[in-house]
C-alpha positions in Angstrom: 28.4 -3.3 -3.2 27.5 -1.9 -5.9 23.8 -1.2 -7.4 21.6 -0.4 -10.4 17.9 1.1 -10.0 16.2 1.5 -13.5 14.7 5.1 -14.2 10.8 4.1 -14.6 10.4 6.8 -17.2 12.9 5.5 -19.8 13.4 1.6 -18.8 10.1 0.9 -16.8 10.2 -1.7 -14.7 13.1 -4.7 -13.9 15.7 -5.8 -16.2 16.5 -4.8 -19.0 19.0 -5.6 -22.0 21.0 -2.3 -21.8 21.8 -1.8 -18.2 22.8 -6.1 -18.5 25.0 -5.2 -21.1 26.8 -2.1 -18.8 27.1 -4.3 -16.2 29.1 -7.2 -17.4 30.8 -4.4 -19.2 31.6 -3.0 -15.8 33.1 -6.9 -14.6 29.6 -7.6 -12.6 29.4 -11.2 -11.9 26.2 -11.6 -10.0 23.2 -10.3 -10.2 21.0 -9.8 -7.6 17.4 -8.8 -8.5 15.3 -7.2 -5.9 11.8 -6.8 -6.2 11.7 -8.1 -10.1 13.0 -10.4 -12.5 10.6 -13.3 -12.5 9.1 -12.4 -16.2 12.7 -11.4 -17.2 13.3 -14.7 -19.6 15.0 -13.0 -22.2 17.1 -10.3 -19.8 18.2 -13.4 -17.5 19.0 -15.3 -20.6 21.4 -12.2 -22.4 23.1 -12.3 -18.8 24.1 -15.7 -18.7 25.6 -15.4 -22.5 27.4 -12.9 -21.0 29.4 -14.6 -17.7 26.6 -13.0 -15.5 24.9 -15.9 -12.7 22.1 -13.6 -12.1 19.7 -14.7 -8.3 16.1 -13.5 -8.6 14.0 -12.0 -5.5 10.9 -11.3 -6.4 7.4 -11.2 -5.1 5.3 -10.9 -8.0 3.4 -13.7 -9.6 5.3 -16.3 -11.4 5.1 -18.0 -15.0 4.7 -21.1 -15.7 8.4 -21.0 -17.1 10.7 -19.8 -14.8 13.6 -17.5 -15.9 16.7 -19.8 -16.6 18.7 -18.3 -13.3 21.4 -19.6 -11.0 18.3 -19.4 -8.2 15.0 -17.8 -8.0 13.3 -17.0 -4.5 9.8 -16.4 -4.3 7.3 -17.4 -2.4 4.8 -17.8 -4.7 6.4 -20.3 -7.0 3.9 -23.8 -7.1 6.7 -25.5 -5.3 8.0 -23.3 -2.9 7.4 -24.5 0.6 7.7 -21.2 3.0 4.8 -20.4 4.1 4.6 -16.5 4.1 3.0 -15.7 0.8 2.6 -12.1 1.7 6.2 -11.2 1.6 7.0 -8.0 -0.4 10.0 -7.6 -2.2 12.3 -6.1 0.8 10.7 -9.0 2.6 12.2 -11.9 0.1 15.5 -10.3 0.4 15.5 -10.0 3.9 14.6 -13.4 4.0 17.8 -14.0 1.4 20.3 -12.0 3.9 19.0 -13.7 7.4 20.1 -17.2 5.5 23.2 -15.7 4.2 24.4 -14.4 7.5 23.8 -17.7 9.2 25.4 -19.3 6.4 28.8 -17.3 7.2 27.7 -17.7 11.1 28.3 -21.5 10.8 31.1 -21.6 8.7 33.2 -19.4 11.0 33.6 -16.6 8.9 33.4 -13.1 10.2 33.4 -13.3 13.2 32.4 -10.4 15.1 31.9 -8.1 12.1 28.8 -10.0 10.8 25.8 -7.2 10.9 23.1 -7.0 13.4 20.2 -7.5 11.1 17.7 -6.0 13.1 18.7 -2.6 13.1 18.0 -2.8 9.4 14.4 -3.7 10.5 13.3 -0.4 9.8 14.3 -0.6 6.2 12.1 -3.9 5.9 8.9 -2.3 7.7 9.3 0.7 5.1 9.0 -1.8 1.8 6.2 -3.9 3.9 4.3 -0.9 4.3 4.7 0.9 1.2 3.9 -2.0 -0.7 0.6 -2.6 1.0 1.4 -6.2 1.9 -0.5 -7.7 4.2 0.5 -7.3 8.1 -0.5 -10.6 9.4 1.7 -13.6 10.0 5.3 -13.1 9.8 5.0 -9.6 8.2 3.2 -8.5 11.9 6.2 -9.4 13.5 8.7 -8.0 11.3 6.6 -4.5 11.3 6.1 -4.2 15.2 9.9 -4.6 15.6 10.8 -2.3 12.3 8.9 0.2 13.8 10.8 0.4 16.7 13.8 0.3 15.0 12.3 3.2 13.1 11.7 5.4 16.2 15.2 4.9 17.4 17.2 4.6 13.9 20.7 5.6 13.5 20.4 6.1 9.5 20.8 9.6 9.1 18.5 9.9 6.1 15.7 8.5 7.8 16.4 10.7 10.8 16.0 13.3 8.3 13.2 12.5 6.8 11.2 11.8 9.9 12.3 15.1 10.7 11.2 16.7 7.7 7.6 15.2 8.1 7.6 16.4 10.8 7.5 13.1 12.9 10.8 12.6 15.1 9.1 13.4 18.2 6.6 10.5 18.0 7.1 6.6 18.0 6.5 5.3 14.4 3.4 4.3 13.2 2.3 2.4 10.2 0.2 5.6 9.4 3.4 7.6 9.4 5.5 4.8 7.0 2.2 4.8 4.5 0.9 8.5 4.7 4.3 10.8 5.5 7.9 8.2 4.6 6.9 6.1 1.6 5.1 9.2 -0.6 8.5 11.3 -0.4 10.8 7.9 -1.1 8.9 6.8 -3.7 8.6 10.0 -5.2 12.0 10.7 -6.8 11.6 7.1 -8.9 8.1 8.2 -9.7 9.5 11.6 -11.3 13.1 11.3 -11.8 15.4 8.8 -10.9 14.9 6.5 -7.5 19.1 6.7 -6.9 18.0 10.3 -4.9 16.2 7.9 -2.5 19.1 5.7 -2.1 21.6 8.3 -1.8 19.4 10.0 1.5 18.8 6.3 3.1 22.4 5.5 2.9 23.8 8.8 3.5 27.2 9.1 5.4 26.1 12.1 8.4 23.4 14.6 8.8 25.3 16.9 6.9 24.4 14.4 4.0 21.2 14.1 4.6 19.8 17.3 5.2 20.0 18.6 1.3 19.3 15.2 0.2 16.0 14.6 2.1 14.9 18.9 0.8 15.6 17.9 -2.5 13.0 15.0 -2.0 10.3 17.3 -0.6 10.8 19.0 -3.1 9.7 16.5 -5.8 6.9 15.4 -3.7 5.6 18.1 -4.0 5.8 18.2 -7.4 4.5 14.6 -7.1 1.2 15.9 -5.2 0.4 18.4 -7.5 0.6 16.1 -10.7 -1.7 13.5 -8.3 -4.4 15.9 -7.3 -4.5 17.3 -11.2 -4.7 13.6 -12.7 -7.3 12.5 -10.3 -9.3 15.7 -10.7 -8.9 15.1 -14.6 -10.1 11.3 -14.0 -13.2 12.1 -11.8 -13.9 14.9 -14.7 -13.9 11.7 -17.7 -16.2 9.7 -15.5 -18.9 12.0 -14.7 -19.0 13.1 -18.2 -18.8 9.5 -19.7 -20.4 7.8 -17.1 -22.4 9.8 -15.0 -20.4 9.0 -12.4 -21.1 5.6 -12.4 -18.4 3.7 -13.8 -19.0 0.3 -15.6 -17.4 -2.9 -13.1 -13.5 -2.0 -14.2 -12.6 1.7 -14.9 -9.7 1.6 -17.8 -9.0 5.7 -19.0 -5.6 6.2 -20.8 -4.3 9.7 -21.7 -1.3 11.7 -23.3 -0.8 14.3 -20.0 -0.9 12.1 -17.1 2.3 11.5 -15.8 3.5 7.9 -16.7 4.9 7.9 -12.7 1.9 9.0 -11.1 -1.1 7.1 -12.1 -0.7 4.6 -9.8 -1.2 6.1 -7.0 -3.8 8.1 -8.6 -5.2 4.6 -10.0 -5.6 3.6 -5.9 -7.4 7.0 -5.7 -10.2 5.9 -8.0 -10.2 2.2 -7.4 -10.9 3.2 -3.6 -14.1 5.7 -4.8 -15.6 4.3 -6.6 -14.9 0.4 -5.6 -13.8 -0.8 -9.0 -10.7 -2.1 -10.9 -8.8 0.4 -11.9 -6.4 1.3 -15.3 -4.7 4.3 -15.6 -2.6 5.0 -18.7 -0.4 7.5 -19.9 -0.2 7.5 -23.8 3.1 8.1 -25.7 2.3 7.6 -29.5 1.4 4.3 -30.5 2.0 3.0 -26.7 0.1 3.3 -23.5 1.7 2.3 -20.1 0.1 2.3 -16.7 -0.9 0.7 -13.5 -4.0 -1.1 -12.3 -5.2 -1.2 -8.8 -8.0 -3.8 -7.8 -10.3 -4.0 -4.8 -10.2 -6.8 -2.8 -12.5 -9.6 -4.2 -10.7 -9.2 -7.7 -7.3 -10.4 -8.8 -6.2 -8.4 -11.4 -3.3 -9.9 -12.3 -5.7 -13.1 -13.5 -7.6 -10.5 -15.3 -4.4 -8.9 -17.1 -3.7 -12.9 -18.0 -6.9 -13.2 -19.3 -6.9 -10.1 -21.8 -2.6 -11.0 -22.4 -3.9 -11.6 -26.1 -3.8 -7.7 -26.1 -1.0 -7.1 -24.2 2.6 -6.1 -24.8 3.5 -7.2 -21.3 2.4 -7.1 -18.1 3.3 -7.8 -14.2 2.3 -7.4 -10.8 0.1 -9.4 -8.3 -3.8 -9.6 -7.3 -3.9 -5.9 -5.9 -1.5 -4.1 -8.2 -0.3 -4.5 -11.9 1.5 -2.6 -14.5 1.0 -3.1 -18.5 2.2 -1.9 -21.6 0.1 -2.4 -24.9 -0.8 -0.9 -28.3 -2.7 2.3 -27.9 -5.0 1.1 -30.8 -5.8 -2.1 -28.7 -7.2 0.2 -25.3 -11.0 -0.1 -26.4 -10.4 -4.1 -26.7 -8.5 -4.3 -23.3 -11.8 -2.4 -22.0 -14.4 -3.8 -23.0 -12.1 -7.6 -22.5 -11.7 -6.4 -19.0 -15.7 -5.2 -17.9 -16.9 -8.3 -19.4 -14.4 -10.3 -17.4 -14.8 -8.3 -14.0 -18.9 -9.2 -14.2 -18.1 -12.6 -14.8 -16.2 -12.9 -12.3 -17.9 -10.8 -9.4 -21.6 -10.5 -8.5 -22.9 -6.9 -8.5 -22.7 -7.0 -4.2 -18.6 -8.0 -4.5 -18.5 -4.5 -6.3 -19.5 -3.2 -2.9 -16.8 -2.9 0.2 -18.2 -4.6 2.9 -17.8 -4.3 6.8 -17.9 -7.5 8.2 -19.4 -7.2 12.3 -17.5 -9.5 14.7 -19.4 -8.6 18.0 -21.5 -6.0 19.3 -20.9 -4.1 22.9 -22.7 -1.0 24.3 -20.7 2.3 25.1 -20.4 1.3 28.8 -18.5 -1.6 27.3 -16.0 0.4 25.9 -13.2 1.4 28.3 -10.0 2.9 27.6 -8.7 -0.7 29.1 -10.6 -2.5 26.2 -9.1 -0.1 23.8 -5.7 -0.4 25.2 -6.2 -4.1 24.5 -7.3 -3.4 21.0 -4.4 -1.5 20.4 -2.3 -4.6 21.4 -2.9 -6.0 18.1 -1.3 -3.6 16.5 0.0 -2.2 14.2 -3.2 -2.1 12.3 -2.5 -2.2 8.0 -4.0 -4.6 5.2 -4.6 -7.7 6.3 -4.6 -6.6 10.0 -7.4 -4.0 10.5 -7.6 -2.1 13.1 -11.2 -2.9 15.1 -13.8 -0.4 14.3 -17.1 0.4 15.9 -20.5 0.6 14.0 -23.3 2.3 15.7 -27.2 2.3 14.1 -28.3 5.3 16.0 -25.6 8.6 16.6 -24.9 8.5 20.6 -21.2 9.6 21.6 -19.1 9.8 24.9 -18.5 13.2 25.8 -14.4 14.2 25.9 -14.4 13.8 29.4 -15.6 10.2 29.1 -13.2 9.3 26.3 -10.2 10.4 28.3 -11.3 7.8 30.6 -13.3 10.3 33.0 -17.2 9.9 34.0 -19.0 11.4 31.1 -22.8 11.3 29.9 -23.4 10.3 26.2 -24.7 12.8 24.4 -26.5 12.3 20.7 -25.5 13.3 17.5 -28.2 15.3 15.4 -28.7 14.9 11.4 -26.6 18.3 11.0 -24.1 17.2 13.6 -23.8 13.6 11.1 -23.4 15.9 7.6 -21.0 18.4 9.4 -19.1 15.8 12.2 -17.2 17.8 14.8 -13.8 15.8 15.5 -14.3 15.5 19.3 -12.3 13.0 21.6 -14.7 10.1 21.4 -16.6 9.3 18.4 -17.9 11.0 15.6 -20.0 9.9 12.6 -17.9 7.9 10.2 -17.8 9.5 6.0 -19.0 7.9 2.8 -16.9 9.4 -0.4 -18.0 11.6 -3.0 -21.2 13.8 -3.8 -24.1 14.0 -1.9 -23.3 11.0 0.4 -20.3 12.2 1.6 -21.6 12.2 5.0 -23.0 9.1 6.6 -26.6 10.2 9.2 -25.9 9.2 12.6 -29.2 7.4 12.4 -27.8 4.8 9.7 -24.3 4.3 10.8 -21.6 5.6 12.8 -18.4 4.1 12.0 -15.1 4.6 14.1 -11.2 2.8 14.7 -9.6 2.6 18.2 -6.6 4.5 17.9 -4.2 5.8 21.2 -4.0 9.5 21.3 -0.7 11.0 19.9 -0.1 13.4 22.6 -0.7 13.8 26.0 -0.4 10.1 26.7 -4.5 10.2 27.0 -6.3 7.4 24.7 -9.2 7.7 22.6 -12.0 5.5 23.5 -12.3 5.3 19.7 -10.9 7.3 16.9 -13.3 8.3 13.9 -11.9 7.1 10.8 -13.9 7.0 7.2 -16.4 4.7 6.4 -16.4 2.8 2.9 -18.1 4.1 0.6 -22.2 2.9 1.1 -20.6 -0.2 2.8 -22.7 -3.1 3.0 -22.8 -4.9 6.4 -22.0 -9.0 6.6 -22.2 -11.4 9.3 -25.1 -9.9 11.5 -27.6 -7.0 10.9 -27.4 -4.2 12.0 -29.4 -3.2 15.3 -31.8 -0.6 15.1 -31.6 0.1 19.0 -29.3 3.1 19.9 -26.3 3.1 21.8 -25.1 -0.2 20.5 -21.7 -0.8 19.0 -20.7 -3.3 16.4 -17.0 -4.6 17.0 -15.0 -5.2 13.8 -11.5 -6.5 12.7 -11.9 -7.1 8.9 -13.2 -3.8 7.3 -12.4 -4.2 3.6 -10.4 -0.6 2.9 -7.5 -0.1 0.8 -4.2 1.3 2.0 -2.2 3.7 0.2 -0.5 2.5 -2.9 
């Protein structure tokens, strides 16, 4: 079957009129939209004047007029009845094909050659992740099996990716689909033209593969350079504008970032310094960009409330890209600050850690982490549990591979310099001067089973939000104890 990706760089995103027009000039028929579409009035429109029935998958938030298409699935349409709202794009259309096969199951048609679905899991858990979805509800259960289709796949390109990553010797992880898989897909579309990615996920042989899946590292690299140059660029403008204390939404627009990059660098900032976040690249009279939010602040409502300003825009409550007049940026901004502290008191512009329970270190067994890990794997929506500590106290290694250890204490230089031993180690806030968290205030950690070795962690140090703020109980002042929790309010990857 044939396809169509748009180049971000020259089209942006979705439909558009030209590529509508090639493809009914090509005999196309139907149109399936994957991941887009639902804004498209006008594109869907030229299609039908044109003999094309065009199906819309799409994840994104709807109008309040719906494109005039043969069908439109998405699960966020006031009438739609499924209850998974947190479906991504590859989600929708998996959703599309599981129907479809039954469909031609019932009918008779087939037969044996109708596909095994679930070996294409591992293509499902790859959107899921990469778009930061949620992993709770039926996207859990599609990412714990798409993971293990992962570790055993049979796609070539994937094997070669995983190999170039350096991860084929390990079970996959939602850490290695977010940190190590989705940056080098998503980094030919971001650069250059997203039909590289295809070509290595659908490649014929290893032999196929293998060039395809260099030539991608390649451009990520490129891709990480531009991303640590942009963000360095972006922390540079707020120091000097701000004193490196941003007003409640961050909105910075300039002619040398890289139109494909400053979102990710946008989930950079937003993550810093805990506010909304616009990034821009400016072409002449245009700027185009993408927003990340935190998680108390739909930014797509926001984008709908300053549309007066706006060319168009799209997206959903966490993510959100927009084109406008360059001349209209200061408007958007100051539009956009004044609705962000409208909308959120000044402690919503802190990430919180919300404490479910509290146990001591005896409590905390290699059995209770390995029943931790059970509710796995841990992602937005699905936290991994993490440990808070008010006073620095840590198992020895011998104790955290599950051996009788003494706990030892962590000293105020041992807090702003953390060694990464076996058990626990004091959690990180970001930036400056408080980039280390005293043991004395907080020690923050995630249960997480060792890679290697088969041994297990009794916890995992991962880092804390920035200056969190604590909800649900306070904190005890008496050392030793451990605060359990399952929501901690961090951003993936974007």
């Amino acid at each position: 079957m044939p396809y169509y990706i748009p180049e971000r760089l020259r089209h942006g995103y979705g439909l558009h009129a030209e590529a509508i027009r090639q493809l009914a000039a090509a005999g196309v028929r139907v149109l399936i939209t994957v991941d887009c579409g639902i804004t498209a009035q006008e594109e869907v429109a030229l299609a039908q004047q044109l003999g094309i029935d065009v199906i819309i998958t799409d994840h994104h938030q709807p109008p309040a007029v719906l494109p005039p298409a043969l069908a439109v699935l998405n699960p966020h349409q006031p009438a739609c009845p499924y209850p998974n709202k947190d479906l991504c794009g590859v989600g929708v259309v998996f959703k599309l094909l599981t129907a479809l096969r039954a469909a031609l199951r019932q009918a008779g048609l087939f037969g044996e050659r109708l596909p095994n679905l679930k070996r294409h899991l591992d293509l499902v858990t790859l959107g899921t992740i990469a778009d930061v979805t949620p992993l709770r509800g039926e996207n859990r259960i599609l990412v714990y099996h798409g993971l293990q289709e992962l570790t055993r796949t049979r796609k070539p390109g994937l094997q070669a990716l995983r190999q170039l990553s350096g991860r084929s010797d390990k079970p996959a992880s939602t850490r290695e689909v977010g940190f190590y898989l989705a940056p080098r897909l998503n980094a030919s579309g971001r650069l250059d033209s997203a039909a590289h990615s295809v070509a290595l996920l659908t490649a014929a042989d290893a032999q196929a593969a293998a060039p395809l899946a260099a030539a991608i590292e390649a451009v990520n690299a490129q891709r990480r350079t531009l991303q640590q140059e942009i963000e360095a660029a972006v922390h540079a403008r707020l120091a000097r504008d701000y004193d490196g204390r941003p007003p409640a939404a961050i909105v910075l627009a300039d002619a040398a970032w890289h139109p494909g990059v400053v979102g990710i660098v946008a989930a950079k900032i937003a993550q810093a310094y805990y506010r909304p976040t616009l990034l821009l690249h400016l072409d002449g009279d245009t700027a185009r960009g993408s927003g990340r939010s935190i998680p108390a602040f739909d930014l797509y409502a926001a984008l709908h409330h300053c549309a007066r300003w706006l060319r168009q825009y799209g997206g959903h409550p966490q993510a959100a890209g927009l084109t406008l007049d360059a001349a209209h940026l200061p408007r958007l901004q100051q539009e956009l600050v004044r609705y962000t502290q409208a909308t959120l008191s000044p402690a919503a512009l802190q990430p919180t850690l919300e404490l479910e329970a509290r146990v001591t270190l005896d409590e905390l067994t290699p059995e209770v982490v390995a029943q931790l890990a059970s509710l796995a794997p841990p992602r937005r929506g699905q936290p991994g549990a993490a440990a808070v500590c008010p006073s620095g106290t840590v198992p020895d290694a011998g104790a955290a591979r599950g051996r009788p250890g003494a706990a030892r204490p962590v000293s105020r230089a041992a807090a702003r310099h953390p060694p990464r031993c076996r058990g626990l180690w004091p959690g990180r806030a970001s930036g400056g001067a408080g980039r280390a968290a005293c043991a004395r205030h907080r020690l923050y950690a995630r249960t997480q089973p060792l890679e290697r070795g088969g041994a297990r962690r009794a916890a995992r140090a991962g880092p804390a939000p920035p200056r969190p703020a604590v909800s649900g109980k306070a904190i005890d002042t008496v050392g030793g104890i451990f605060y359990i929790s399952t929501n901690s309010q961090r951003q993936g990857r974007g």
